[in-house]
GUPA-338224 format. One record per residue (C-alpha): residue number from 1; x, y, z. Coordinates in steps of 0.05 Angstrom, whole numbers, padded with zeros to 5 digits. Layout:
N
   pos        x        y        z
   NUM        X        Y        Z
...
***
This chain:
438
   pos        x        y        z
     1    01798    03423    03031
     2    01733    03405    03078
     3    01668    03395    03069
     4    01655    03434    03137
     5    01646    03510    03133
     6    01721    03529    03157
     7    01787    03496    03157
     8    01805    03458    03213
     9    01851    03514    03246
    10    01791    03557    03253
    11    01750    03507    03274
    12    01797    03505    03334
    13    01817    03585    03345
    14    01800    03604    03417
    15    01739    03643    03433
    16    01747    03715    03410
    17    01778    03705    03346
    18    01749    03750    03289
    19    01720    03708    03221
    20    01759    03762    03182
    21    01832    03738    03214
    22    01802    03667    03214
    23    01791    03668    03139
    24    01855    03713    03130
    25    01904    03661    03183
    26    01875    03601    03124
    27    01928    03631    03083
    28    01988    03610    03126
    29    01968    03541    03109
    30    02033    03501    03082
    31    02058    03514    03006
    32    02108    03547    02978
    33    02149    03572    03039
    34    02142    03508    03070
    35    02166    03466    03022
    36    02232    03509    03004
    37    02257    03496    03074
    38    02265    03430    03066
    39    02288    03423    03001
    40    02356    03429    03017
    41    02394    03362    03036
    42    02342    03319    02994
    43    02377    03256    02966
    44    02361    03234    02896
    45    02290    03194    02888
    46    02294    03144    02851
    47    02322    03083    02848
    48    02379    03046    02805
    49    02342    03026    02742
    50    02273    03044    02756
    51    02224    03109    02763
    52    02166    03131    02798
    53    02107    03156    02781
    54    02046    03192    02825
    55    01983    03208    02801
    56    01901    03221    02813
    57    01881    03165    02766
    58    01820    03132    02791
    59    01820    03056    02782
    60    01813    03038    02710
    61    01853    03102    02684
    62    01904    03071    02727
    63    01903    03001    02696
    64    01908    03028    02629
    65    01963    03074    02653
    66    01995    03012    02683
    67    01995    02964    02611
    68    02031    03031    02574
    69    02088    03034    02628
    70    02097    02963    02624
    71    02112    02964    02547
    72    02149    03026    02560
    73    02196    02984    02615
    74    02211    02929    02565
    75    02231    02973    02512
    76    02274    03018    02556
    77    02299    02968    02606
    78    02267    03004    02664
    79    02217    02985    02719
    80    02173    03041    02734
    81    02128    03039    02795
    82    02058    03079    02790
    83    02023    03112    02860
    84    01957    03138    02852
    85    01914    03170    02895
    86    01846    03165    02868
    87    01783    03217    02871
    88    01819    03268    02918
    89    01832    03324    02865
    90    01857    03390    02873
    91    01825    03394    02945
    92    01879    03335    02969
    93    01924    03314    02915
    94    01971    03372    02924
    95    01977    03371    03002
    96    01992    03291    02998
    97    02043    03304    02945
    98    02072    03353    02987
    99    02075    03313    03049
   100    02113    03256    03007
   101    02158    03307    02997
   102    02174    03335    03060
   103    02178    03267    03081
   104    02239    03250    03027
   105    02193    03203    02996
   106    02191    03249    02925
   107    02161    03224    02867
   108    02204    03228    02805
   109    02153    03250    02761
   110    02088    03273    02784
   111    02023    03296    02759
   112    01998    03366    02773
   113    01949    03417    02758
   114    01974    03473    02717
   115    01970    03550    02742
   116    01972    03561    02824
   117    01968    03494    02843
   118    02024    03479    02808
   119    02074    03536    02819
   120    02079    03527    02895
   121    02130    03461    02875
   122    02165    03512    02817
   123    02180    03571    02872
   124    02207    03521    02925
   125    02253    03490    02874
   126    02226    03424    02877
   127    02217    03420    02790
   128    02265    03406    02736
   129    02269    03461    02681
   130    02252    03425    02610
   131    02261    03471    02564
   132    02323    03429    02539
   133    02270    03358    02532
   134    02227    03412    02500
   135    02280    03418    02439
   136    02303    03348    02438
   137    02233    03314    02436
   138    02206    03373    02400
   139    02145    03384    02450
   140    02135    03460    02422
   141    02114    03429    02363
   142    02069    03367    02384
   143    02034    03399    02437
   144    01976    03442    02454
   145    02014    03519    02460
   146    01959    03530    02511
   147    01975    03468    02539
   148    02048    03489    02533
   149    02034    03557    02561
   150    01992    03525    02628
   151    02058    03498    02652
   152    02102    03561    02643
   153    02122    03585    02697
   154    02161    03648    02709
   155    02183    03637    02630
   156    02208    03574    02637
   157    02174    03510    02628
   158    02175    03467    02691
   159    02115    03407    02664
   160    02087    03376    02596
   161    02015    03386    02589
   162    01981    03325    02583
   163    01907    03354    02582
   164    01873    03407    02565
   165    01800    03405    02599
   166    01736    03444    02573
   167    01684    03445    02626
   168    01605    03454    02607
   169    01541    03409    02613
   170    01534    03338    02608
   171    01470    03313    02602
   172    01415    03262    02604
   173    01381    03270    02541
   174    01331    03235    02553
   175    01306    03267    02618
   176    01310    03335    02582
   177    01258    03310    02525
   178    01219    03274    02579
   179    01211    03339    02620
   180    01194    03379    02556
   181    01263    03413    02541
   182    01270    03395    02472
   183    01335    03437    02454
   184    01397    03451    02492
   185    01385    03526    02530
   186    01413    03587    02486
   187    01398    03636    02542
   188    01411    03633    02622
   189    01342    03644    02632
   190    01332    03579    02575
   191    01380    03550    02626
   192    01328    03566    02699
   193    01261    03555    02660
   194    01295    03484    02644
   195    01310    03478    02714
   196    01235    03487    02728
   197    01215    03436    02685
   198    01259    03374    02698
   199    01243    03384    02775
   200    01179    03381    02764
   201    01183    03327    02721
   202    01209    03299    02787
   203    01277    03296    02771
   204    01332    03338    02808
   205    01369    03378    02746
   206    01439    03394    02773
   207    01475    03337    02800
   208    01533    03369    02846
   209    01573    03343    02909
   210    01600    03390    02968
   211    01653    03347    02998
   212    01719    03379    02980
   213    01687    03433    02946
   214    01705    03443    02873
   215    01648    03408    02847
   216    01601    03444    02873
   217    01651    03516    02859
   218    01638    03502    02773
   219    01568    03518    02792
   220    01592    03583    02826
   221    01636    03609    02773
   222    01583    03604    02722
   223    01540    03640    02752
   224    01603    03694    02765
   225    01611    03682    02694
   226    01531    03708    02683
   227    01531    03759    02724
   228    01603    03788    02726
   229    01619    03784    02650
   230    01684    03762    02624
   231    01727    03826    02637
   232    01703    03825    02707
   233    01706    03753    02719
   234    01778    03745    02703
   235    01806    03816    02748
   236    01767    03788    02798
   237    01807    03726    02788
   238    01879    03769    02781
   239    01850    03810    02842
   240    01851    03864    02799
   241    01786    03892    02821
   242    01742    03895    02894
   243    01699    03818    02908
   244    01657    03864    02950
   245    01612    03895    02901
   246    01544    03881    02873
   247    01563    03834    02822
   248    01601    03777    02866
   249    01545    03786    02915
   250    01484    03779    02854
   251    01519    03709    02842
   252    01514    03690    02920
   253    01449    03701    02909
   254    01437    03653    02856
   255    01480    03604    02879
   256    01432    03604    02945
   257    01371    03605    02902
   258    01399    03544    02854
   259    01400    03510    02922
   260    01339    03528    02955
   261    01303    03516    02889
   262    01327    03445    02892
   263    01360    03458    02828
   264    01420    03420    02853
   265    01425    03345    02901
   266    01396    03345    02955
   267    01448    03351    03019
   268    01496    03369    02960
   269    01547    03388    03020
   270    01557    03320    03037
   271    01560    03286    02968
   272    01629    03258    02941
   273    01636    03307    02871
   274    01645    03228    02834
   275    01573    03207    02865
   276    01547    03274    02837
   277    01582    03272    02773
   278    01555    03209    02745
   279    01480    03222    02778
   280    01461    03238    02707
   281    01480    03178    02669
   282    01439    03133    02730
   283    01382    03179    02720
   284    01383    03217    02784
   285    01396    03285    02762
   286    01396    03312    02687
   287    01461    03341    02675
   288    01532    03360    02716
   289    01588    03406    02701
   290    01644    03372    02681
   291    01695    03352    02624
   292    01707    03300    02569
   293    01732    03253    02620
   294    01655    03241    02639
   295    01647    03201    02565
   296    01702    03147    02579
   297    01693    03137    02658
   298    01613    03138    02665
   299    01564    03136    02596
   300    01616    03089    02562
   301    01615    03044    02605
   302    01540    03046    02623
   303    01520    03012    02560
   304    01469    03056    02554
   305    01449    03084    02485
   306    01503    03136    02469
   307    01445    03188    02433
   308    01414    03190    02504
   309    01469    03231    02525
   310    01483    03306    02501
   311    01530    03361    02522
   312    01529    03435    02517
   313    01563    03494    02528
   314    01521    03537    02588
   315    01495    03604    02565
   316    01521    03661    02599
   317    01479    03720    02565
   318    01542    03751    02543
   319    01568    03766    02471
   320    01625    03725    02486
   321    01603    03660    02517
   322    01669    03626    02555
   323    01672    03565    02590
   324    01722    03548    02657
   325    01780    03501    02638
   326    01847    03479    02660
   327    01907    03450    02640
   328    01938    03387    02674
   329    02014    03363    02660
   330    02077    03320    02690
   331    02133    03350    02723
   332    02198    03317    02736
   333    02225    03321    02805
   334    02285    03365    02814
   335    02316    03301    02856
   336    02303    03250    02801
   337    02364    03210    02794
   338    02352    03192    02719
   339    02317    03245    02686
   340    02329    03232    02620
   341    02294    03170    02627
   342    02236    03206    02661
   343    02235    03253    02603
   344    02236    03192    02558
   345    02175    03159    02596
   346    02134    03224    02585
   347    02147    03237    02515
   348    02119    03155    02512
   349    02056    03178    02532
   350    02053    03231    02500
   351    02051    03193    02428
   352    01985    03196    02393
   353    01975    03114    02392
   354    01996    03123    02471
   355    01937    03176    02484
   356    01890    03133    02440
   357    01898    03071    02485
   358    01891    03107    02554
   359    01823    03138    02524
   360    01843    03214    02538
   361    01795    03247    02504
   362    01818    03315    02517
   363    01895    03308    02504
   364    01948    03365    02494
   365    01976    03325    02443
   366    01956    03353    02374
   367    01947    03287    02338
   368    01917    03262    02380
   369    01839    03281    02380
   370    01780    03237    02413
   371    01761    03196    02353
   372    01685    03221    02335
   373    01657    03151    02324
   374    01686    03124    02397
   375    01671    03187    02430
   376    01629    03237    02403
   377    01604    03284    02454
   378    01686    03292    02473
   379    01695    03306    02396
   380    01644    03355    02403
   381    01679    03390    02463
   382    01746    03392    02414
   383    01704    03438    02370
   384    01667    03476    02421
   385    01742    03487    02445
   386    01754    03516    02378
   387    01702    03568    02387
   388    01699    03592    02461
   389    01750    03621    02499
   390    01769    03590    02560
   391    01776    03626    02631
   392    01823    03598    02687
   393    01777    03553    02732
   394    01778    03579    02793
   395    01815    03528    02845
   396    01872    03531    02789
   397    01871    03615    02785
   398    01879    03615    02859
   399    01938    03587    02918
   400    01907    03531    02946
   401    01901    03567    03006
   402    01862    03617    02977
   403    01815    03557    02942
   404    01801    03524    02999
   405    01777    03592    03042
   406    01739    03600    02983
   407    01702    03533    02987
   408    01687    03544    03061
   409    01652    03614    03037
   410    01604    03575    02988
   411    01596    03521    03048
   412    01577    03574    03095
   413    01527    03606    03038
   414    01492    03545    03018
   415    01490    03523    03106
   416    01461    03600    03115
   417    01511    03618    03163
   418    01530    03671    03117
   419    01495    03718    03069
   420    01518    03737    03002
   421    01535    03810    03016
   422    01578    03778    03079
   423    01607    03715    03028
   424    01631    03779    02985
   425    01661    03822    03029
   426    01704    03767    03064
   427    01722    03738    02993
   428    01756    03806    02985
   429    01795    03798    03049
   430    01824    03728    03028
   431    01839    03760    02960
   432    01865    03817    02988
   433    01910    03781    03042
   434    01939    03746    02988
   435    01959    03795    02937
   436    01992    03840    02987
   437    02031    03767    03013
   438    02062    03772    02942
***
């Protein structure tokens, strides 16, 4: 994933070539069929004694990660090594995993996104089937079922959940009253008039970063959300119905005029999504779209006054207001030499006093809620969770392939090399392409 309009082989394509076969050729991009022929002839990955691990932690996730498989080591007699690569999300994380692979260097357990990012490694045979850890550690019964259910695949259960992520607004309080937005927005058009308001107050309201994509893409399927509905929204997502119609190209259209509005950063294109992300709690912007993880890794540690922070879940106008979410897990690798002990390691931190001490405030485990008093905007998110259905967000509903075309579509909207109506039909294409690859 790029922050530039097109991936890099289209960038390159000799003179001639069509936009429709350039977005379309994105698809051949390496995944599944890749990675199943080289899967045969892999050794065993791990060593005598020892596991490894690979995450996306950033830095302090990491150290905290690092102090729970230490005590897990002494107690099991194991030396586990942890690999993280930090802030490159589902726009990198999978393609680096992938290469480690490819280059015999697997993981033995790794961290994934549920859905289509994660089935690529599931189809090329590459995952360990738990159901079996499932019984002995009784996971069906200690863990989220829609958790459980994001890291199905094909029937069978090839990860553990370890979150399960609510996305809405996070917010500077503060620069809401300030502006003269007293109350969270009940309606979308609550929502713009808001919008109106901060920035004149002289603050930008929606703090969102381009690079890689996805950060700025929960601003897009919101406004899908809006003006789709939820029916639409999610056979749009299954490909069930045509991108090219009126609806896909009415949320273009405010997705180009949140932008020329300067409802969102400045240059957003070029902004790292964790620069954007925490641009509320500095004071920069007003609020982002994000998840629980925003409490523990930016206004915790601020220091700032917690009640100058608020979340809330973003209107849609619809009877049935949703929010995007997704489901992350661990997967053992299918050439693990010791799985047992890598099952062993995950059920670890999967205990309740585990979750506590690695702050995951938005944990599959069932017993293991944010604590209200540490983290109350998270505790809020449980409940809103409660009450509002979730829909599949949308770099987790699609092939990465497909995800990363669709990033370059909302590049080339928000750069004005494309229109809306244009952004819709070729979204079709890719969609298209792709079901009939199937």
């Amino acid at each position: 994933m790029r922050p530039c309009p097109l991936p890099s082989a289209a960038r390159s394509a000799p003179r001639g070539t069509t936009r429709r076969s350039l977005l379309a050729g994105a698809l051949g991009l390496p995944a599944a069929t890749a990675l199943a022929s080289c899967t045969s002839g892999l050794e065993t990955s791990s060593a005598s004694g020892g596991l490894t691990l690979l995450t996306y932690d950033d830095i302090d996730s990491a150290t905290l990660l690092r102090e729970q498989l230490a005590t897990f080591d002494a107690s099991a007699g194991l030396s586990t090594t942890l690999d993280t690569v930090p802030g490159s999300g589902a726009a990198q994380f999978p393609d680096k995993l992938r290469t480690r692979i490819l280059g015999g260097n697997a993981p033995d357990i790794w961290r994934i996104w549920g859905g289509q990012i994660g089935q690529p490694f599931v189809d090329a045979d590459l995952t360990l089937p738990l159901d079996e850890y499932y019984g002995s550690f009784g996971w069906d019964d200690a863990l989220s079922d829609s958790g459980i259910q994001g890291m199905t695949f094909h029937g069978t259960r090839h990860g553990v959940p370890l979150n399960v992520a609510s996305l809405g607004a996070w917010c500077n309080a503060r620069i809401f009253q300030e502006a003269g937005v007293q109350d969270a927005p009940a309606t979308y058009d609550e929502l713009e008039s808001a919008n109106a308001k901060i920035l004149e107050h002289g603050i930008t309201p929606g703090g969102f970063g381009g690079k890689y994509g996805w950060h700025i893409m929960r601003l897009f399927e919101f406004l899908l959300e809006v003006t789709a509905g939820p029916e639409l929204h999610d056979a749009l997502l299954l490909g069930e119905e045509s991108w090219d119609q009126q609806t896909v190209v009415e949320a273009f259209d405010l997705f180009l005029t949140w932008n020329s509005r300067g409802w969102i950063t400045e240059g957003a294109l070029g902004v790292a999504p964790a620069d954007a992300e925490q641009s509320f709690v500095q004071g920069t912007s007003a609020y982002t779209i994000s998840g629980p993880w925003i409490e523990t890794q930016y206004i915790a540690p601020s220091g700032q006054p917690r009640e100058e922070f608020s979340t809330f879940l973003l209107p849609t106008g619809h009877d049935e207001v949703r929010h995007s979410g997704f489901i992350e897990g661990l997967m053992i690798s299918r050439t693990c030499g010791n799985p047992d002990d890598a099952a062993a390691l995950i059920d670890y931190l999967l205990h309740p006093d585990v979750q506590s001490a690695l702050q995951n405030t938005q944990s599959a485990t069932l017993a293991a809620p944010p604590d209200p008093d540490d983290f109350p905007l998270s505790a809020q998110w449980a409940q809103i969770r409660e009450e509002s259905a979730i829909y599949t967000i949308q770099d987790q509903a699609f092939p990465k392939a497909v995800a990363d075309s669709y990033f370059a579509l909302q590049s080339d909207v928000l750069q004005g090399s494309s229109t809306p109506a244009q952004a819709a039909r070729d979204m079709q294409q890719i969609v298209s392409d792709w079901r009939d690859a199937q």
